[in-house]
Steps between C-alpha positions, in 0.01 A plus 500: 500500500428626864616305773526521894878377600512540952697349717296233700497368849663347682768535230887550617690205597892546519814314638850600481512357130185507336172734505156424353227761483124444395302745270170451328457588145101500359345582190699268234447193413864514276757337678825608264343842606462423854862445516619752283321742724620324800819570401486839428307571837707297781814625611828365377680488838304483801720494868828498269407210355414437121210374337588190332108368472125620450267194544154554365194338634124524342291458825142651267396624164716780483675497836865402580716445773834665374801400745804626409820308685781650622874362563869618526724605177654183312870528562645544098658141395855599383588503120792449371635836414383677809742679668576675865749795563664594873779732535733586825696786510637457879837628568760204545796551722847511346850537655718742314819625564500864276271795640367774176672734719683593774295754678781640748777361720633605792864458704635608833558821567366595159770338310400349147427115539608276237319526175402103417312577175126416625590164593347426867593362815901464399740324714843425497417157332145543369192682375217431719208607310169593627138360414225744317222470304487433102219492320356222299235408247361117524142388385360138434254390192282246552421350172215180424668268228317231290639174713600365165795786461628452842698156552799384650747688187355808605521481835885431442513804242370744835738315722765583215395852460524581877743789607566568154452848386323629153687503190262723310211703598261414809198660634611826361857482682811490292758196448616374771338696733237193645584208747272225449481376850309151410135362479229264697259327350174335634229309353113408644281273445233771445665633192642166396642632180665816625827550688501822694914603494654805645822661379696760702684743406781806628605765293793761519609786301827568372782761611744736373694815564580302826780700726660302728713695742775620263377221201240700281304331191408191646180317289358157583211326400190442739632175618862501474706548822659781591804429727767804635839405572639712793883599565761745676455826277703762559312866476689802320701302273840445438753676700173732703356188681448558827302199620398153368098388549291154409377606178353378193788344227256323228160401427426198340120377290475149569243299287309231740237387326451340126200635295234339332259461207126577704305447222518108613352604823175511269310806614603757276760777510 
């Protein structure tokens, strides 16, 4: 079947969220083919906005108005099971009291200044420390739930979960190794049967072959606490010391936090 399909005039009408254009179609007297063709011949997006409409109009035998209508992109009604990923690897400062390694020292006159074992800023009395960098994994999922699985036992089980870390595998990281940081949850009236909640989460690796001054071997896992115990050590040993410096004495692994089963958190391991 031969047709003429043009654009007509005037024919372009547009606002910031819809479009309508105007286009003649002649020689059919079909109208499932008029807007089958219609279809096919109209653009799909016209001034970044999509065609949602083509209205069809006989105006004589065998002529048509075909207006196709324009308007912006229907924003996706969340399902539940639809899920949102964001990651932040900014550095977070820490204080610590060890350096990896003492670089060089220097003492009047050239002489050889106390050797303190890597620990920094030692005083009579104390080890001041000094603040640097550490890096540090956190990302958030946003997850839509059916409304029916979220209730007032599950919002207890998150609050029960919080600052707990993993006691099996999570996300690909080893036992242990994750800090569930907690959750918020909202609900709208616009998806009245969904509840949008977002989990966060930190994660840390482990560490071993740890030397510590004179202390070698030391192994913790990601989030246990690593605290050095500092004393008067004398350097040469036994009857060839010839001075006493702040040094380290012990380390000590202190467990802070309690794990946790995640698979109650619900959204898979």
């Amino acid at each position: 079947m031969s047709c003429q399909f043009y654009e007509s005039f005037p024919s372009r009408k547009s606002s910031d969220k819809d479009a309508e254009r105007l286009y003649m179609l002649i020689g059919s007297d079909d109208e499932v083919f008029v807007r089958q063709y219609a279809r096919m011949a109209t653009p799909t997006v016209t001034l970044g906005l999509l065609r949602k409409d083509i209205e069809v109009n006989e105006t004589a035998p065998g002529t048509w108005e075909v207006r196709p209508k324009y308007g912006t992109r229907d924003q996706k009604q969340p399902e539940a099971g639809d899920m949102k990923w964001e990651f932040d690897t900014t550095a977070t400062s820490q204080k610590i009291t060890q350096s990896k390694q003492t670089v060089n020292s220097y003492g009047i006159g050239g002489s050889t200044p106390a050797n303190f074992g890597g620990a920094i800023g030692v005083h009579d009395d104390s080890v001041d420390g000094c603040e640097v960098l550490m890096p540090q994994f956190r990302w958030n999922e946003t997850h839509q739930l059916d409304a029916a699985d979220v209730d007032f036992s599950y919002a207890q089980t998150l609050y029960q979960l919080t600052g707990k870390t993993n006691q099996a595998s999570f996300r690909n990281f080893g036992e242990k190794q994750v800090l569930f940081l907690g959750a918020k949850g909202s609900w709208s009236a616009r998806a009245a049967n969904i509840v949008e909640i977002t989990y966060s989460f930190s994660a840390a690796t482990d560490a071993t072959g740890l030397t510590i001054g004179d202390i070698t071997g030391v192994a913790k896992k990601a989030w246990d606490y690593l605290w050095v115990l500092y004393g008067m050590v004398g350097s040469g040993g036994g009857s060839q010391v010839t001075q006493l410096a702040k040094k380290p004495k012990a380390a000590y692994v202190e467990r802070v936090y309690d794990s946790a089963d995640y698979s109650q958190l619900g959204i898979g391991n």
